[in-house]
C-alpha positions as CSV (number, residue, x, y, z in Angstrom):
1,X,124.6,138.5,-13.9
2,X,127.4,138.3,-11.1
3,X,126.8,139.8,-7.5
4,X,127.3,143.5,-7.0
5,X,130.8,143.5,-5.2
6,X,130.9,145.7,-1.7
7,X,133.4,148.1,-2.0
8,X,134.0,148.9,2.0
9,X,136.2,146.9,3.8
10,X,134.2,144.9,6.4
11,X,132.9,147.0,10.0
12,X,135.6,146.2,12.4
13,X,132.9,147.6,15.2
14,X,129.1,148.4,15.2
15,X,126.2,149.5,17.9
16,X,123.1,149.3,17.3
17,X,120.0,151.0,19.2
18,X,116.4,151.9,18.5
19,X,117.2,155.6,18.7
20,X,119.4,157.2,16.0
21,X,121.0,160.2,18.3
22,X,121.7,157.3,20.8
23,X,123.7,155.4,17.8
24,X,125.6,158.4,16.9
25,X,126.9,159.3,20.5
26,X,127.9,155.0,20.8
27,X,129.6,155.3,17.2
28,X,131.7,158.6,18.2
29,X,132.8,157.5,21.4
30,X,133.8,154.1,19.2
31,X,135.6,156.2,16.7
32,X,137.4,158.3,19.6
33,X,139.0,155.2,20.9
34,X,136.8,154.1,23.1
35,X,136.0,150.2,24.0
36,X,132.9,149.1,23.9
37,X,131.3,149.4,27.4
38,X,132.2,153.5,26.7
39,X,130.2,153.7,23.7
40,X,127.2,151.1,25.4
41,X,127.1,153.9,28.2
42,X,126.9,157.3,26.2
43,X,124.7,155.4,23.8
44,X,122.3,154.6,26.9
45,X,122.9,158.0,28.8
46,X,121.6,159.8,25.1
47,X,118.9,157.4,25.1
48,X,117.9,158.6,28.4
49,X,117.4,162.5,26.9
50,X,115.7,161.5,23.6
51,X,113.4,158.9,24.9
52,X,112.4,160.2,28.3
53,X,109.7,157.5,29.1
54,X,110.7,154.6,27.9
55,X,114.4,155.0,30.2
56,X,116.7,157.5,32.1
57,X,118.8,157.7,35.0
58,X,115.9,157.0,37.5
59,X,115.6,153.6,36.0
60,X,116.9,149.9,35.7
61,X,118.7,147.7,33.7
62,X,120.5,144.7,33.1
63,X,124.2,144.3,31.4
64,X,126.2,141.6,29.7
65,X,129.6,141.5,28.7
66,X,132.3,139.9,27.5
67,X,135.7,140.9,28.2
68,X,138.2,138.7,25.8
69,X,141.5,140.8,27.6
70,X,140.3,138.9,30.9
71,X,137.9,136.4,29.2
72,X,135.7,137.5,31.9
73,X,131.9,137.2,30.9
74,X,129.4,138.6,33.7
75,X,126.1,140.1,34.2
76,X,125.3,143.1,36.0
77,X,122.1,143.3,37.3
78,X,121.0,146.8,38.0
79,X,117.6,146.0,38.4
80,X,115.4,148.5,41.1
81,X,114.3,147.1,44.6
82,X,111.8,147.7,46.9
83,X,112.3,150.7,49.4
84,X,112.9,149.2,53.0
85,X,109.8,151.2,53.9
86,X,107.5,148.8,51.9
87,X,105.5,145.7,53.3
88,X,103.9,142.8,51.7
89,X,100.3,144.0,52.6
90,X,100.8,147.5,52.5
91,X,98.1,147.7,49.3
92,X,96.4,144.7,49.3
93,X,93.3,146.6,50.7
94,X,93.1,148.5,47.6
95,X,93.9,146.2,44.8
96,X,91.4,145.9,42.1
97,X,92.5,143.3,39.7
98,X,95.4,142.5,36.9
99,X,96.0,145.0,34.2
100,X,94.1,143.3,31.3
101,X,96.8,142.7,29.4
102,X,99.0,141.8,32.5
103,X,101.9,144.4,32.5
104,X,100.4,146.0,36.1
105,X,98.0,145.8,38.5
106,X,95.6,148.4,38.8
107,X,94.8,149.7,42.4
108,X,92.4,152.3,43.9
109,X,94.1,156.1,43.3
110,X,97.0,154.7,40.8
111,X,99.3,155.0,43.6
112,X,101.6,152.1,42.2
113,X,102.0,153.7,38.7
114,X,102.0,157.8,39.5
115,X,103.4,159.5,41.8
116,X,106.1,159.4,44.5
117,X,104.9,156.0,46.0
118,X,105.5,154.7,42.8
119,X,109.0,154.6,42.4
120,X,111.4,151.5,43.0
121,X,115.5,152.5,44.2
122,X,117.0,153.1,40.3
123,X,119.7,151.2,39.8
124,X,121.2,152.1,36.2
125,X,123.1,154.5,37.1
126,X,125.1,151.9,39.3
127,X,125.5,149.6,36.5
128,X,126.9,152.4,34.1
129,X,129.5,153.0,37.2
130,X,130.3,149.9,37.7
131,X,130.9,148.5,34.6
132,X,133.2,151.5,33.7
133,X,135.5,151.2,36.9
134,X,135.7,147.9,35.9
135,X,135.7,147.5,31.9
136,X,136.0,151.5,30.7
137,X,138.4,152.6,29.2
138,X,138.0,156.6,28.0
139,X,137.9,158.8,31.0
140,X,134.0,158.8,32.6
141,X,133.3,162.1,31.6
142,X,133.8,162.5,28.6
143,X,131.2,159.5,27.8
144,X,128.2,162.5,28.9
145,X,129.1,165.0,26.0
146,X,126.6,163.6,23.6
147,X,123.9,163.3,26.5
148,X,124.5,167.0,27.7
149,X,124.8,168.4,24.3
150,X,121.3,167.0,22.9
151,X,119.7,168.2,26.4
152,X,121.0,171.3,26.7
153,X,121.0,172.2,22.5
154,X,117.5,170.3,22.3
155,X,116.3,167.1,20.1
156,X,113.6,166.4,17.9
157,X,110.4,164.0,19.1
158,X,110.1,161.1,16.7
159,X,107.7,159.0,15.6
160,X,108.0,156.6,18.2
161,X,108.5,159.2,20.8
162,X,105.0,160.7,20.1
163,X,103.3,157.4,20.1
164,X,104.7,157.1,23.7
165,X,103.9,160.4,24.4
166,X,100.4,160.1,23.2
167,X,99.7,156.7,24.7
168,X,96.6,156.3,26.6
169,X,96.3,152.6,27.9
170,X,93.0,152.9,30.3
171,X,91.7,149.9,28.6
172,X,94.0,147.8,30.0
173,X,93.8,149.8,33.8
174,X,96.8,152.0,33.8
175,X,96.9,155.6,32.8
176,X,97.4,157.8,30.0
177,X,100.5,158.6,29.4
178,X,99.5,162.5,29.4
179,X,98.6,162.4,33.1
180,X,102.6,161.0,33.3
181,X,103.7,163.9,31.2
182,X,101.7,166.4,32.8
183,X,102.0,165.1,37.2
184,X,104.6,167.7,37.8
185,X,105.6,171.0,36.9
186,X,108.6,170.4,35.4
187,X,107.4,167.8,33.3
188,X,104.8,169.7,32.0
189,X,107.2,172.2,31.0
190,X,109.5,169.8,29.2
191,X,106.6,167.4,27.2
192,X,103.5,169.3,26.6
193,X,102.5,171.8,24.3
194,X,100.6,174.9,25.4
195,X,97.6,173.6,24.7
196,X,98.3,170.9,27.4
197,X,98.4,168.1,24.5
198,X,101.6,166.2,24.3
199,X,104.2,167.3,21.9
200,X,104.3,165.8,18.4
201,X,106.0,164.7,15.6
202,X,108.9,167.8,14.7
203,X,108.3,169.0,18.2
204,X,111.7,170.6,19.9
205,X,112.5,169.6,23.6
206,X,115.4,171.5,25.1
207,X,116.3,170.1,29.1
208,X,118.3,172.3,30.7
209,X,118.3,170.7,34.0
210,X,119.2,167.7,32.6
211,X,122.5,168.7,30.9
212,X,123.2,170.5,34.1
213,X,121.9,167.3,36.4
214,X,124.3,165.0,33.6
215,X,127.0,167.9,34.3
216,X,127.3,166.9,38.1
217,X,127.2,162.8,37.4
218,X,130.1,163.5,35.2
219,X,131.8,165.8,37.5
220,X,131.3,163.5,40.5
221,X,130.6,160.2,39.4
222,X,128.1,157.8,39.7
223,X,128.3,157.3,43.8
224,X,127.1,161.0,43.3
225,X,123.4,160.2,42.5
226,X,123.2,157.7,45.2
227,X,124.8,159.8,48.0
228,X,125.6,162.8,46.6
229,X,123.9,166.1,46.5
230,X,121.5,164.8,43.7
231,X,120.6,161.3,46.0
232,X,119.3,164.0,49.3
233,X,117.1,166.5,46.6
234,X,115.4,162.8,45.5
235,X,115.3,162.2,48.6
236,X,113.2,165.8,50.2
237,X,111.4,165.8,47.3
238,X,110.2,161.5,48.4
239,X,109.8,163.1,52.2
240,X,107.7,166.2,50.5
241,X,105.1,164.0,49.0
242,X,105.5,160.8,51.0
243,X,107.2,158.4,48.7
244,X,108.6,155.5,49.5
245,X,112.1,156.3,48.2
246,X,114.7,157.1,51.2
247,X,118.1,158.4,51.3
248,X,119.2,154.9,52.6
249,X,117.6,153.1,50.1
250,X,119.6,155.1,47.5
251,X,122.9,154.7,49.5
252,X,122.8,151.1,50.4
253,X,121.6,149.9,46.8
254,X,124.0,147.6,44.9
255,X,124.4,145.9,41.8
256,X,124.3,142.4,41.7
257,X,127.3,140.7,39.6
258,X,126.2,137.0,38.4
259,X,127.6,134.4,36.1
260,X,124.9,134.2,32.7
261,X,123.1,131.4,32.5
262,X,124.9,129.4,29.6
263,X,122.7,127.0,27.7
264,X,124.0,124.8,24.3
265,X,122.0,124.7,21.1
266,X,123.1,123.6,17.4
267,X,127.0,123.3,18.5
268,X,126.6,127.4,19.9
269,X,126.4,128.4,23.7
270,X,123.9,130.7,24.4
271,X,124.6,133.2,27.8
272,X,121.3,135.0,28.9
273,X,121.1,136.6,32.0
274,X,120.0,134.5,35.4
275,X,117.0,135.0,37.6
276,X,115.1,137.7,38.6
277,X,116.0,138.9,34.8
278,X,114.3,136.6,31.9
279,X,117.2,134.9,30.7
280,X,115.8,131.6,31.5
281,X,112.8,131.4,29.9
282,X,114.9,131.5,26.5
283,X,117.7,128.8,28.1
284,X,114.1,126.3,28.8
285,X,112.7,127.0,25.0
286,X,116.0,126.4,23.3
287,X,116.6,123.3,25.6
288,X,113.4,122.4,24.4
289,X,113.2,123.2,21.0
290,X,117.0,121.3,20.4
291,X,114.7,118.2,20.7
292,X,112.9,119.4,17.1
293,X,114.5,119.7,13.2
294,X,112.9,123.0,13.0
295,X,114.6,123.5,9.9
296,X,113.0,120.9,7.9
297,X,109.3,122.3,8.6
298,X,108.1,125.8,7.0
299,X,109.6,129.0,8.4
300,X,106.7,130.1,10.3
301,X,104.4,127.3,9.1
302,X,101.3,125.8,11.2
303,X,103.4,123.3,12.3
304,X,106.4,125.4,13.1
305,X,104.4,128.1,15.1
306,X,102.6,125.1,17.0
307,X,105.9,123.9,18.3
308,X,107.4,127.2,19.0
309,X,104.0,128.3,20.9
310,X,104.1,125.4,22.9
311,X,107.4,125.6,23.8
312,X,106.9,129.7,24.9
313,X,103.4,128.7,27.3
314,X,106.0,125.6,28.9
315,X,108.9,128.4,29.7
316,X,106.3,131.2,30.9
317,X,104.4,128.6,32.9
318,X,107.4,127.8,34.5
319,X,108.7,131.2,34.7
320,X,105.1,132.3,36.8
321,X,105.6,129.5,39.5
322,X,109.1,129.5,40.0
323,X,111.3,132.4,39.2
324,X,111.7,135.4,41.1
325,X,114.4,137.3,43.3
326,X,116.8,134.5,43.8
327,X,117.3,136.0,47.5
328,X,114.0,135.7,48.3
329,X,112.4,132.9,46.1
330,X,115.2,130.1,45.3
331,X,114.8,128.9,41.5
332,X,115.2,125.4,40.1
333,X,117.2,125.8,37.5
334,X,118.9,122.7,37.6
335,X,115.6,120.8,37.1
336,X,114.4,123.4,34.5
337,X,117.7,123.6,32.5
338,X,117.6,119.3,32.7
339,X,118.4,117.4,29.7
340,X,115.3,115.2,30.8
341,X,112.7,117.9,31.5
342,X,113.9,119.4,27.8
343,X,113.4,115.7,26.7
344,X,110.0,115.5,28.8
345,X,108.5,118.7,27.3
346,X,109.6,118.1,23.8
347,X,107.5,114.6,23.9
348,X,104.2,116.1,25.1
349,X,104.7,118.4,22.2
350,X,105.3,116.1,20.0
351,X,102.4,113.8,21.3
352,X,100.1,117.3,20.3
353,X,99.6,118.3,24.0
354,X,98.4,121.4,24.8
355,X,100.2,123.5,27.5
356,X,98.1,125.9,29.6
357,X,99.2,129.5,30.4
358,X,97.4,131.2,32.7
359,X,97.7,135.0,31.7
360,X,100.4,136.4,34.6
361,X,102.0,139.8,35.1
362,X,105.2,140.9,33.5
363,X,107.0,143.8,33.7
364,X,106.6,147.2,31.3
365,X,106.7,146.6,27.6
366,X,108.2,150.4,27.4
367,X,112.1,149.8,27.3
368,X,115.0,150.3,25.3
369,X,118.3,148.6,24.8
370,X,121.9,148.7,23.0
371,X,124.1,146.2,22.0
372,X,127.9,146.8,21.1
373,X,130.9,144.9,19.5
374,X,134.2,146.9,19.1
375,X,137.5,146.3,17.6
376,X,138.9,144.5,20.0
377,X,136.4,141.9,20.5
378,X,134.8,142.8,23.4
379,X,130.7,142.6,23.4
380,X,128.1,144.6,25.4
381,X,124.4,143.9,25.5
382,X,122.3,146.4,27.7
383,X,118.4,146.6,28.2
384,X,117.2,149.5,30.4
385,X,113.8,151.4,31.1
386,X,111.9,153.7,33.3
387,X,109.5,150.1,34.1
388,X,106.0,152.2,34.0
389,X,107.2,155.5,34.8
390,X,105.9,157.3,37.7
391,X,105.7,160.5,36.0
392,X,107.9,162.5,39.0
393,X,111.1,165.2,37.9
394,X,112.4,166.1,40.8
395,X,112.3,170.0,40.7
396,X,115.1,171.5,38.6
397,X,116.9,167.9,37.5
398,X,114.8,167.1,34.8
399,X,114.7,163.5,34.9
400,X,111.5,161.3,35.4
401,X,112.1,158.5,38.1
402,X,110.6,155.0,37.4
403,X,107.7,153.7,38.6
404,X,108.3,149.9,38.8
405,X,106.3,149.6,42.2
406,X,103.3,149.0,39.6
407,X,105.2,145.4,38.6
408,X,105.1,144.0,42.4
409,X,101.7,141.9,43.3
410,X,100.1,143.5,45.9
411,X,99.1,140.5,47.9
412,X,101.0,138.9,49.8
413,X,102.1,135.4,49.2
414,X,103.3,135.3,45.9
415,X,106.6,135.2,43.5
416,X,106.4,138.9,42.7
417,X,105.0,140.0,45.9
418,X,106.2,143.5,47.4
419,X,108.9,143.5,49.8
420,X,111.4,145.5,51.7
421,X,114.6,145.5,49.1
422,X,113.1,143.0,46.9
423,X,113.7,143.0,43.1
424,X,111.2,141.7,40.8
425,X,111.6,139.5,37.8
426,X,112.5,141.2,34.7
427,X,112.2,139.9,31.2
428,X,114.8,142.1,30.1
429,X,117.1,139.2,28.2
430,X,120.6,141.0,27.0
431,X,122.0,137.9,25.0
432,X,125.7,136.9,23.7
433,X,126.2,133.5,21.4
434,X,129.3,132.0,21.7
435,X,131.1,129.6,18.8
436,X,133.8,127.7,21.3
437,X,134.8,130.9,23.1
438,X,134.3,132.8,20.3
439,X,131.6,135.8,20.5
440,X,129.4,135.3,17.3
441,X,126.0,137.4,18.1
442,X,124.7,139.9,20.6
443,X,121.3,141.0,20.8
444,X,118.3,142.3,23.1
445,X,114.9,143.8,22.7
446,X,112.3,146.1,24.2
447,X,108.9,144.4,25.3
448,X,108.0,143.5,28.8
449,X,106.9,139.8,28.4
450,X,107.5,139.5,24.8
451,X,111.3,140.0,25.2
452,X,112.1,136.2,25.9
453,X,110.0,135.3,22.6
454,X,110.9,138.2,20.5
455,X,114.9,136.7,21.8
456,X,114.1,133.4,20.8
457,X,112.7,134.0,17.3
458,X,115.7,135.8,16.5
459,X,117.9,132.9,17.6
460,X,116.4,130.5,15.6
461,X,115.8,133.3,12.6
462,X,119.8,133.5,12.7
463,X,121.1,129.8,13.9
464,X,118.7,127.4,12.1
465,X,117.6,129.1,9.4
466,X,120.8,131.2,8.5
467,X,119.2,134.4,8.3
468,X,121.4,137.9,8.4
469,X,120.8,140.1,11.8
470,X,118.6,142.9,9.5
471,X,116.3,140.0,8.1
472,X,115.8,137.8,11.2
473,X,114.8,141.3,13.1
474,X,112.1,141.9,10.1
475,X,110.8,138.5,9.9
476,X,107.2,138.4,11.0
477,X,107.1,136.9,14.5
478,X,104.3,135.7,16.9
479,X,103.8,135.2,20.5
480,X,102.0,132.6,22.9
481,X,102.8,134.4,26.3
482,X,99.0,132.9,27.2
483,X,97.1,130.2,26.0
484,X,96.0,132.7,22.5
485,X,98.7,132.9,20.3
486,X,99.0,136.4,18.9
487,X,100.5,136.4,15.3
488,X,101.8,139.5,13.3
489,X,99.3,140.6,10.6
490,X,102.5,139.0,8.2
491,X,101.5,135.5,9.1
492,X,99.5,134.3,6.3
493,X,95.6,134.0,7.2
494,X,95.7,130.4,5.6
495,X,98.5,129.5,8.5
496,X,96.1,131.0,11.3
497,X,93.1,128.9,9.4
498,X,95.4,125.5,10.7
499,X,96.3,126.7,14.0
500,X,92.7,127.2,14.5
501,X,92.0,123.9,13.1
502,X,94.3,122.5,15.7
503,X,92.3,124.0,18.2
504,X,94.0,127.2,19.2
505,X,92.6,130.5,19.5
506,X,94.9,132.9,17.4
507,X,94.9,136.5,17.5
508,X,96.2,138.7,14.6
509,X,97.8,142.2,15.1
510,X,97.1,144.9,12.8
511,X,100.9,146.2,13.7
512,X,103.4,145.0,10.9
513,X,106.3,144.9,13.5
514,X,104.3,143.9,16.8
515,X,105.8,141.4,20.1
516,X,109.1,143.3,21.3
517,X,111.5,145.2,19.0
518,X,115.2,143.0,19.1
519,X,118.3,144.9,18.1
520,X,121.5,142.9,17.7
521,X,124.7,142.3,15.8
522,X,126.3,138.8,14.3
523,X,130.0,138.6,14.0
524,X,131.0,135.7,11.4
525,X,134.3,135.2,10.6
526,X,135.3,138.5,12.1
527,X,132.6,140.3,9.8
528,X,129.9,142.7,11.3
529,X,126.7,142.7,10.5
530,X,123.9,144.5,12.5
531,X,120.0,144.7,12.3
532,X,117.4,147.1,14.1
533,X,113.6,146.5,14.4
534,X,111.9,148.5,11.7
535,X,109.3,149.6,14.3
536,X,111.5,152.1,16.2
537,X,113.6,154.6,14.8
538,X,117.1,153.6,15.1
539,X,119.6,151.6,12.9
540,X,123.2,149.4,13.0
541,X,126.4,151.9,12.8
542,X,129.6,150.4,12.2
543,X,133.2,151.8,11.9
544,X,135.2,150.0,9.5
């Protein structure tokens, strides 16, 4: 019987995101005329109102782009810094020990996850305002209108919405999320039921004060939050409860623009982002794993996932004792990114050597991201988040500010140790492939320290096994992010039987969709095709 014939005419644009009100506002601006760094940013200033934990305008992010008017390809790093009022050994007194699963460090009182001393300078907000001066195209205010309408007319919480809200991670040393919900007024207000529980599942949440608080960033743009009006109430409300967060932390924070890190695998270029964001921990496993026919062994096979874990411990090994704020840690990369090391690595691997990874801390696996192709060519990846948020609204704005001091190592010494204006390594890994000078595939993903292998999977998913975006997404993946390699309850229990033959402890998950949720779009012969992580709640849109 022939194949079903499509009767659309093939998406000329597409977003993608893991919440559905944030697709819609992305696809409108799209279908209004706007280019592609427009829709990224309504997309991510919806996601902000509908999925208030996981990011927002108090948070981070990292952008990629890829202009082809100017040919220009850059990343703008929007990730948070240290206030100037921080030291290196201003909490190692009361540290405790590593989070369990090492996202965090717990210390005495919680003071790095909750509350004012919690939060990091947010820099999204300059990366939204920056990109668009440079690369927008519809005026900036009328990118807010889906943002302002769902906060001031109310949303719906989801299912993965609730799960956040409900979330209660004391097993692993850091707080239930209800204690973030519930720290101030305002959030109480806007999250919880009368019963104090978090809302659930059907729930309404109508913010006026964040429409209103949206309202004035449209109004005055993005320079506004930093030393506007909004940037001196952050600011008395820091001074009110002695946070760390000043006025000239807010004024004097910029993004960083950088050059991605360009790596070449099976005849494509790869551009992640550079240090401190995780880009290179993908650019040291594909250099790696370039050295293997993966394609001849079985798709996730015992042999396949030995390689591929192997390959993961080697890049977060690496990643641990060598990367972190390029201004205050230089990084290797030219010995990292070698065609020797790559050559050296792959050998051990192939000898059967075992790597050890130390377990390490990474940043919050509670983020969010958007990726973006429109008509014109032009492709925007974005990963964002709130880091661990600190569970403070600012009275009357109705915004929670991040809390990303909990990803800096209290004692001094170290990579990731706190410092005045420092930025922390991310993992957040926004990712364009390239076919000459083509743009062929843009993804990212969600995930703390699973983003770089969740990226990875879905390279090789796509490139050597010719999956579409929708299937390489769904395919079961694993992760080896310590020396256990964690495998999705997919994974056949007669394929963990032979990884623990080989001498590795494996650990199933019960999830079906577990290590990072990747979101992305291919772009063959001038064809889109896009693919969301079943696990959250949004999809691919595309205007044809």
């Amino acid at each position: 019987m022939p194949k079903p014939k499509r009767l659309r005419p093939p998406y000329k644009a597409m977003i993608v995101a893991p919440q559905p009100e944030a697709v819609e506002a992305g696809h409108d601006v799209l279908g209004a005329g706007g280019n592609a760094i427009d829709a990224v940013i309504a997309c991510a200033l919806t996601q902000g109102v509908v999925d208030p934990m996981m990011c927002g305008i108090g948070g981070l992010g990292v952008l990629q782009i890829f202009d082809p008017a100017s040919g220009q390809n850059l990343v703008l790093d929007g990730l948070s810094a240290c206030p100037a009022a921080c030291s290196p050994e201003m909490w190692a007194a009361i540290f405790e020990r590593e989070c369990s699963d090492g996202y965090g460090y717990v210390l005495k009182g919680g003071v790095n996850e909750l509350g004012h001393r919690a939060v990091t300078t947010p820099g999204i907000m300059r990366v939204f305002g920056d990109a668009h001066a440079a690369f927008g195209k519809l005026p900036w205010a009328e990118l807010f209108g889906p943002a302002i309408s769902h906060a001031e007319n109310g949303w719906v919480v989801r299912p993965h919405v609730a799960t956040m809200f409900a979330l209660d991670e004391a097993g692993y040393g850091r707080l239930p999320y209800l204690d973030k919900l519930a720290y101030t007024p305002d959030g109480r207000v806007l999250y919880l039921r009368a019963d104090g529980t978090p809302k659930r599942v059907g729930d309404g949440v109508r913010n006026p004060d964040l429409a209103e608080t949206l309202r004035g960033l449209a109004r005055d743009g993005a320079k506004s939050f930093y030393e506007g009006e909004l940037a001196r109430r952050i600011d008395a409300d820091m001074r009110a409860h002695g946070g760390l967060l000043s006025l000239e932390d807010l004024a004097s924070f910029e993004v960083r623009s950088r050059l991605p890190l360009k790596v070449a695998y099976r005849g494509r270029t790869i551009a992640t982002p550079p240090p401190p964001a995780g880009g290179i921990m993908v650019a040291v496993m594909l250099r790696i794993l370039e050295h293997f026919d993966l394609a001849r062994l079985e798709h996730n096979g015992p042999e396949y996932l030995r390689i591929l874990a192997e390959a993961m411990k080697i890049a977060g090994r690496d990643k641990d004792e060598h990367i972190g704020d390029p201004d205050f840690v230089p990084a290797p990369l030219e010995r990292l990114l070698s065609e020797s090391y790559a050559r050296e690595c792959a050998a051990r691997i192939k000898r059967g050597e075992k790597a050890t990874k130390p377990r390490a801390n990474a940043d919050s696996k509670h983020t969010t991201t958007v990726s973006c192709i429109d008509r014109d060519g032009m492709v925007v990846s974005l990963t964002h988040t709130n880091g661990v948020p600190s569970g403070v609204v600012v009275p009357g704005t109705g915004f929670v500010l991040n809390g990303a001091m909990n990803w800096y190592d209290p004692r001094p010494g170290r990579a990731g140790s706190i410092a005045p204006r420092k930025r922390r390594f991310s993992s957040m890994t926004p990712t364009i492939v390239f076919e000459g000078k083509k743009p062929v595939m843009t993804l990212g993903a969600p995930g703390g320290a699973w983003i770089g292998i969740a990226i990875l999977q879905v390279l090789l998913n796509v490139l050597d096994w010719g999956m579409s975006m929708q299937e390489a997404v769904s395919a079961p993946r694993v992760s080896a992010t310590s020396d256990v390699i964690d495998i999705s309850n997919r994974i056949p229990r007669a394929t963990q039987t032979a990884l623990e033959a080989m001498g590795y402890e494996v650990k199933r998950s019960p999830l079906t969709f577990p290590f990072a949720a990747p979101h992305g779009i291919t772009m063959w012969d001038g064809e889109l095709e896009g693919g969301a992580d079943p696990q959250r709640d949004g999809y691919a849109a595309g205007l044809v």
